[in-house]
DSSP file (Angstrom, degrees, kcal/mol; ACC not computed):
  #  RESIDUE AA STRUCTURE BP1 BP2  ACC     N-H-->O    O-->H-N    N-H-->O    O-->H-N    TCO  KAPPA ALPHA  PHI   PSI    X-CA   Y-CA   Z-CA
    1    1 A X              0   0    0      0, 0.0    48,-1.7     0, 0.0     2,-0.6   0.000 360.0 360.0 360.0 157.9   96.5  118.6  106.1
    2    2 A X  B     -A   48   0A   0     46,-0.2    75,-2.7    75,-0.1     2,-0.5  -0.961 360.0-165.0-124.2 112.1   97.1  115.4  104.5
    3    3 A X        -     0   0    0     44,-3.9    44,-0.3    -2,-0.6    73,-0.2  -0.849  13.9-154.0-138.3 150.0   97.8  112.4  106.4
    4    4 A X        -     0   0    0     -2,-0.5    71,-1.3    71,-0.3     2,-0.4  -0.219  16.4-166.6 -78.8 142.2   99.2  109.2  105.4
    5    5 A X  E     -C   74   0B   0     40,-2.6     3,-0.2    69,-0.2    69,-0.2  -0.984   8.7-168.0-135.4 126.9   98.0  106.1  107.8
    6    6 A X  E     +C   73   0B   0     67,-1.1    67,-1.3    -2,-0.4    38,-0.2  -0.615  55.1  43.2-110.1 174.1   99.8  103.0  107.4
    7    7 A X  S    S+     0   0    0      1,-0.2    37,-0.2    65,-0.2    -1,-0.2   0.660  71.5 170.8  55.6  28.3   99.2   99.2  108.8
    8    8 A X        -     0   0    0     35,-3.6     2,-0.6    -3,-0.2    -1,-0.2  -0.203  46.4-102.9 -35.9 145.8   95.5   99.3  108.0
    9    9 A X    >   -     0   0    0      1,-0.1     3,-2.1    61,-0.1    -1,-0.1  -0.846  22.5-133.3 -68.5 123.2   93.7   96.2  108.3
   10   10 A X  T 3  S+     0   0    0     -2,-0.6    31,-0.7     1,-0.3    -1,-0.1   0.436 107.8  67.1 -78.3  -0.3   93.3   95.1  104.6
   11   11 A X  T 3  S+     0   0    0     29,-0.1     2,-0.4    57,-0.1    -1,-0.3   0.570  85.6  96.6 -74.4 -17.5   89.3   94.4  105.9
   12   12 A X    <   -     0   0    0     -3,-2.1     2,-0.1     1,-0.1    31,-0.1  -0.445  56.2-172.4 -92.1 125.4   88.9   98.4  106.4
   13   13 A X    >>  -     0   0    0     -2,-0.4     4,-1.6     1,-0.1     3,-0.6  -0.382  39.5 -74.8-104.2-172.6   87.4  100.3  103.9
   14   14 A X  H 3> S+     0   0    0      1,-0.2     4,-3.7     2,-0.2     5,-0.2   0.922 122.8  48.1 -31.9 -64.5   86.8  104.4  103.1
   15   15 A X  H 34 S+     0   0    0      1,-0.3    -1,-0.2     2,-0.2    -3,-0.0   0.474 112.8  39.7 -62.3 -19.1   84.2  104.7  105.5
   16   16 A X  H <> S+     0   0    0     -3,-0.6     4,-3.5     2,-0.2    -1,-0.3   0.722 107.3  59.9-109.7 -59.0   85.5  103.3  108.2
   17   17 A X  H  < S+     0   0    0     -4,-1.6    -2,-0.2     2,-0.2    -3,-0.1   0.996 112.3  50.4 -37.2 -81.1   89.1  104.7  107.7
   18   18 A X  T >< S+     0   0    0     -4,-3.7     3,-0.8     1,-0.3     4,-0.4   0.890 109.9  51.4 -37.3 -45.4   86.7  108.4  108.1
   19   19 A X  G >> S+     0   0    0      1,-0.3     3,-0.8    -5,-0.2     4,-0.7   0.892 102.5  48.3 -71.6 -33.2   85.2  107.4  111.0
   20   20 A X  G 3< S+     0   0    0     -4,-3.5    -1,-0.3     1,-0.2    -2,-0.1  -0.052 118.2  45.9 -92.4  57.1   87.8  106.4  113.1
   21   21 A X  G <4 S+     0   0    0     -3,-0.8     3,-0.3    -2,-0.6    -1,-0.2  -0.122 103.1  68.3-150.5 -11.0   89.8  110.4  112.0
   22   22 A X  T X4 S+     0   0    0     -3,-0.8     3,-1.8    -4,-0.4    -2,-0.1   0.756  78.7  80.8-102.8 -23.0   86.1  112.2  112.7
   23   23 A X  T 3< S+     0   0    0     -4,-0.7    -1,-0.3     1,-0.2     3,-0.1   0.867 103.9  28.4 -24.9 -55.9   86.9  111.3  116.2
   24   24 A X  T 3  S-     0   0    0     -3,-0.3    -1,-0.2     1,-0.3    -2,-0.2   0.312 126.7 -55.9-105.8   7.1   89.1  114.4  116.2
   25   25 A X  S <  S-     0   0    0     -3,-1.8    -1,-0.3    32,-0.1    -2,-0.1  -0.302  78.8 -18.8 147.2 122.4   87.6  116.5  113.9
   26   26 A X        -     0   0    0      1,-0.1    24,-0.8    -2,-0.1     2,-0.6   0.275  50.7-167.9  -4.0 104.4   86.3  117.6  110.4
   27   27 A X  E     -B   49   0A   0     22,-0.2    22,-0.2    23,-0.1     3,-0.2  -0.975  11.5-175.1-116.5 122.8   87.6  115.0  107.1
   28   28 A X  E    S+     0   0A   0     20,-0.7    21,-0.2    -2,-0.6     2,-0.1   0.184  71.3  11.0-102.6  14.1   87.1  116.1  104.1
   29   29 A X  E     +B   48   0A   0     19,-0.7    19,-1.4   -15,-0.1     2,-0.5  -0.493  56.4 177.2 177.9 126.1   88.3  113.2  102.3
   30   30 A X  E     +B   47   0A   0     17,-0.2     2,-0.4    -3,-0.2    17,-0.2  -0.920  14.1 167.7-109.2 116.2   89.3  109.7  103.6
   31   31 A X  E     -B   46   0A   0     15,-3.1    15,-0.7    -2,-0.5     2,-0.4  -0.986  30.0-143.9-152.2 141.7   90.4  106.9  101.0
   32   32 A X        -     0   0    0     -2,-0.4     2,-0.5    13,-0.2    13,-0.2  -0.923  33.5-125.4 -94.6 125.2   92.1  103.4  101.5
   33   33 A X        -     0   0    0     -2,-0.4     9,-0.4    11,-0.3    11,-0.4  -0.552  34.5-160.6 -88.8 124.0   94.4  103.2   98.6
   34   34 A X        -     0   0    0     -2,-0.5     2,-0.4     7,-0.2     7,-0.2  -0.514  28.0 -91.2-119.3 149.6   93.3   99.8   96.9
   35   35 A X     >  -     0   0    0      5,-2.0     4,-0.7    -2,-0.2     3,-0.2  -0.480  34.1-139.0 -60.5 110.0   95.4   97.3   94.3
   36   36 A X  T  4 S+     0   0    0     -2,-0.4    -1,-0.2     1,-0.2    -2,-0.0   0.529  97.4  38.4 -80.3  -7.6   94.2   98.6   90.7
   37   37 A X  T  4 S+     0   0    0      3,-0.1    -1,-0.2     0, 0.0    -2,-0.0   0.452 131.1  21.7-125.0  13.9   93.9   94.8   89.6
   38   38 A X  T  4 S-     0   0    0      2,-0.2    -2,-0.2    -3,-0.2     3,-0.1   0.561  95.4-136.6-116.5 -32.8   92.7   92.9   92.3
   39   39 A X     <  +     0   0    0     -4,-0.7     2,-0.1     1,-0.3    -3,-0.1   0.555  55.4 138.5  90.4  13.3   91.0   96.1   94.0
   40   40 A X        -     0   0    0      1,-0.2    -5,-2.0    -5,-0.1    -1,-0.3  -0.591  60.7 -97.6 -83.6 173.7   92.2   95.1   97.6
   41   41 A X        -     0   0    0    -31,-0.7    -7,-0.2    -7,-0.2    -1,-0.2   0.058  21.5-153.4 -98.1-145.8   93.2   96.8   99.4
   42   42 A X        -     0   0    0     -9,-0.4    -1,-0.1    -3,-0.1    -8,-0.1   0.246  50.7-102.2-140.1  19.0   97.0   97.4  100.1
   43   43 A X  S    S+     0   0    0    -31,-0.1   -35,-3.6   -36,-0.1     2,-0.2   0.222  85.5  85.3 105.4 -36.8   97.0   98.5  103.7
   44   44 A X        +     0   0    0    -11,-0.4   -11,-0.3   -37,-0.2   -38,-0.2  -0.779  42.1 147.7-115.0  79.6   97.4  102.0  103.4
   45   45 A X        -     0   0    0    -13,-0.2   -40,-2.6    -2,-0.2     2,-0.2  -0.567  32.0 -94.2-125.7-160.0   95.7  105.4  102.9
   46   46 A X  E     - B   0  31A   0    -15,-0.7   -15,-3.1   -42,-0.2     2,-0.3  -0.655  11.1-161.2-119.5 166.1   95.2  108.8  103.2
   47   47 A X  E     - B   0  30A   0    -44,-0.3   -44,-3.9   -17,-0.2     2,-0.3  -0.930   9.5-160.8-153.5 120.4   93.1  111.3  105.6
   48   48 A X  E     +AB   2  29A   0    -19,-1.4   -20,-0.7    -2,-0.3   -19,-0.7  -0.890  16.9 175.6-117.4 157.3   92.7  114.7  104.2
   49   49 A X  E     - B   0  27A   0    -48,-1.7   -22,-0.2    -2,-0.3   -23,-0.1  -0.993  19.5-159.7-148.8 103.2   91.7  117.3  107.8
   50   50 A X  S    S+     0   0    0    -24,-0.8     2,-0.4    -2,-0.4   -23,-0.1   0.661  74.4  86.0 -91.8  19.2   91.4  121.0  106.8
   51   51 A X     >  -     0   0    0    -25,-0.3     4,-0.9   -50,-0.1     5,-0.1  -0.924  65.7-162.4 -62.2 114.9   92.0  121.9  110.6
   52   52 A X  T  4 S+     0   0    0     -2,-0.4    -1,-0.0     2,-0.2    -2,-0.0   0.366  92.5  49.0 -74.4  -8.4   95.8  122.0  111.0
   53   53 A X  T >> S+     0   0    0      2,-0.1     3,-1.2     3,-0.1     4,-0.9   0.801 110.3  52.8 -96.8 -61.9   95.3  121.7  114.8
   54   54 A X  H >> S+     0   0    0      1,-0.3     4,-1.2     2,-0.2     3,-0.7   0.898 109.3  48.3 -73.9 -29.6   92.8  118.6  114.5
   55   55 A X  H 3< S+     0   0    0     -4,-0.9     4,-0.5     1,-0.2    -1,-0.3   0.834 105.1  52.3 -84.2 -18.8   94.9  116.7  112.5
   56   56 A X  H <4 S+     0   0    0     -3,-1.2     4,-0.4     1,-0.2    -1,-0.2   0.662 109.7  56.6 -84.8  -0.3   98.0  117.0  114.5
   57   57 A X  H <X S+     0   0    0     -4,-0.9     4,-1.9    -3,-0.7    -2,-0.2   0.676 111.3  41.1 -65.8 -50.4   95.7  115.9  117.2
   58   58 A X  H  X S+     0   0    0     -4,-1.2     4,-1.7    -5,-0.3     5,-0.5   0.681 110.6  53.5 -89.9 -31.0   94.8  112.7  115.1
   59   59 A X  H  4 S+     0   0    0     -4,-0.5     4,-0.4    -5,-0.4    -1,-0.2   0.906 115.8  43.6 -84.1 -24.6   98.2  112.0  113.9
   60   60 A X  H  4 S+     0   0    0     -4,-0.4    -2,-0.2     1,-0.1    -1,-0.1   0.997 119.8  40.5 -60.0 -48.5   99.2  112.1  117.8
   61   61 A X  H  < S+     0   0    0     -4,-1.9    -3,-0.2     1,-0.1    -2,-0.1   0.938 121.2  37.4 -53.5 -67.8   96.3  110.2  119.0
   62   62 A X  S >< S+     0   0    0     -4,-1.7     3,-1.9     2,-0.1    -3,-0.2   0.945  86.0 113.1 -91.8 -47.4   95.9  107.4  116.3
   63   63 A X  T 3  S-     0   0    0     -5,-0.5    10,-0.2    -4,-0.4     9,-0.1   0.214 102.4  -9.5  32.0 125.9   99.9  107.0  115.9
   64   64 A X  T 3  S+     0   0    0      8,-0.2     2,-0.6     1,-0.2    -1,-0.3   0.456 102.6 141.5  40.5  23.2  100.8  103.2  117.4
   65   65 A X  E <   -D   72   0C   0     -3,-1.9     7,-2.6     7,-1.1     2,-1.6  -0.501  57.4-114.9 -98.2 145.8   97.1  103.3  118.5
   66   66 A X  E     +D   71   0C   0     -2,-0.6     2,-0.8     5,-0.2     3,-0.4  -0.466  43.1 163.3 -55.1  79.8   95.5   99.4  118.0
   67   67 A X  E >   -D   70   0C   0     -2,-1.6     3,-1.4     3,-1.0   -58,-0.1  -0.849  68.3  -4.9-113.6 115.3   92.8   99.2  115.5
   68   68 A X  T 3  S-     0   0    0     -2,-0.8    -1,-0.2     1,-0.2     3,-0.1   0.913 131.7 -60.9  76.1  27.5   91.5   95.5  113.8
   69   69 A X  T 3  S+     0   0    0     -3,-0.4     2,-0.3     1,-0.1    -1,-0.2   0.606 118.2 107.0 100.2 -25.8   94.4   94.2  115.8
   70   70 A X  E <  S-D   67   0C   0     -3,-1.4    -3,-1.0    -5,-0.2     2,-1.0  -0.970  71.7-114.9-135.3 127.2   97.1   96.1  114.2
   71   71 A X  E     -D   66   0C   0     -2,-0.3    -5,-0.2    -5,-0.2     2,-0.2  -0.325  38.0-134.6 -74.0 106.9   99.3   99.2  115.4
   72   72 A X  E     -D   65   0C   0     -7,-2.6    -7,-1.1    -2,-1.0     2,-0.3  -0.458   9.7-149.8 -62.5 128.1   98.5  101.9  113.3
   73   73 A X  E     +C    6   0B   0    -67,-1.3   -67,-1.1    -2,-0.2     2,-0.4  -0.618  22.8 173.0 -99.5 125.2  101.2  104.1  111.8
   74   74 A X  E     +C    5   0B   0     -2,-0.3     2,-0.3   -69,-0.2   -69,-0.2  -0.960  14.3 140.8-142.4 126.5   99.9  108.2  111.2
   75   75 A X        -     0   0    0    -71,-1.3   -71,-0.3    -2,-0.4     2,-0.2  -0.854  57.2 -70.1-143.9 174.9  102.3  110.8  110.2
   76   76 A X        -     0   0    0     -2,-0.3   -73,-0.3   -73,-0.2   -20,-0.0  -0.425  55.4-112.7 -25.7 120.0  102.1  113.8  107.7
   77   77 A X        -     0   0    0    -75,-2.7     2,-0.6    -2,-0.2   -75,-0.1  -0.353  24.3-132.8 -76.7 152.6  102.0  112.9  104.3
   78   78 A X        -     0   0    0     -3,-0.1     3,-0.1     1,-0.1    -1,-0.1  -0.946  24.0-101.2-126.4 159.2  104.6  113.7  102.0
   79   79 A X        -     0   0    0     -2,-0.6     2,-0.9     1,-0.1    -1,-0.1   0.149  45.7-111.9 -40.4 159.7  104.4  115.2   98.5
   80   80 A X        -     0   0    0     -3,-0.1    -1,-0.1     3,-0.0     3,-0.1  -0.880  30.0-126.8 -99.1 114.2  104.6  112.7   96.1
   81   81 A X        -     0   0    0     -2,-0.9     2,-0.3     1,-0.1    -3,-0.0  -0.136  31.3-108.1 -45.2 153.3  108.0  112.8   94.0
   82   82 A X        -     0   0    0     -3,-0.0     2,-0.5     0, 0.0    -1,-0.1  -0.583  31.4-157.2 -89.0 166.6  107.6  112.8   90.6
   83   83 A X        -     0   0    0     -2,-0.3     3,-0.1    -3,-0.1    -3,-0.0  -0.942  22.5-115.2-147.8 119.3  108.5  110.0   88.7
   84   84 A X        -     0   0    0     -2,-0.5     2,-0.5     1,-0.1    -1,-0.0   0.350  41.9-110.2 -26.5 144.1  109.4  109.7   85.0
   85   85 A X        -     0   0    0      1,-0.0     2,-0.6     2,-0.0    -1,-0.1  -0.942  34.8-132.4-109.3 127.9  106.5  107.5   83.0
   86   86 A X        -     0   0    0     -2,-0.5     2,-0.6    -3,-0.1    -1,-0.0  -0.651  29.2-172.6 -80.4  93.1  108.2  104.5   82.3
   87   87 A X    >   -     0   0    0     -2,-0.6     3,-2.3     1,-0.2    -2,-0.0  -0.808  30.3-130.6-128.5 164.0  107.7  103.5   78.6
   88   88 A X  G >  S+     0   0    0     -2,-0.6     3,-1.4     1,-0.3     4,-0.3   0.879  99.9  69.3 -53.0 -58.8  108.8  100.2   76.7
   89   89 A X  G >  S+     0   0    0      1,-0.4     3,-2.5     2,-0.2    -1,-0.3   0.690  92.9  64.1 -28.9 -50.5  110.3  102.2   73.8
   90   90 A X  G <  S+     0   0    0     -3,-2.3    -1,-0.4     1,-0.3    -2,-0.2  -0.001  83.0  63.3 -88.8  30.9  112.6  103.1   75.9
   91   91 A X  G <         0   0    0     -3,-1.4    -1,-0.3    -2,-0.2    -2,-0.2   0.464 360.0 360.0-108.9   4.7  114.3  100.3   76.8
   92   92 A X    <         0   0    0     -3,-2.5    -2,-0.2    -4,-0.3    -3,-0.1   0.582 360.0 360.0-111.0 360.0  115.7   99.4   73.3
């Protein structure tokens, strides 16, 4: 399962993000998603769990729970919509 965690502290990196989800259970990928030109981060990433149990366990748990200071948000991810690629040609 894939799940999205918001209100990171913008100090928290990959690893750290993995550790505090391993608490509950097997991640098989952790990433903070980071600003492609300053490379900070932006607050937010994702927590991939292939246990469907242990990760509704993790989304209960870390859900409003205090980390760096700030009440962390954990829900399901959702798909990402697609979205048209935007190009200049097409605005004239």
């Amino acid at each position: 399962m894939n799940i999205y965690v918001g209100n990171l502290p913008y100090s928290m990196g990959d690893a750290e993000l993995r550790q505090a989800f391993e608490e509950f259970g097997s991640v098989s990928n952790a990433s903070v998603v980071k600003d492609k030109f300053t490379g900070r981060s932006r607050g937010f990433g994702f927590v991939e769990m292939p246990d469907t149990d242990a990760a509704n366990n993790a989304i209960e748990s870390m859900n409003g729970r205090n980390l760096g200071g700030r009440p962390l948000v954990a829900n399901e991810a959702r798909p990402r919509d697609e979205r048209p690629r935007f190009n200049n040609r097409d605005r004239y």
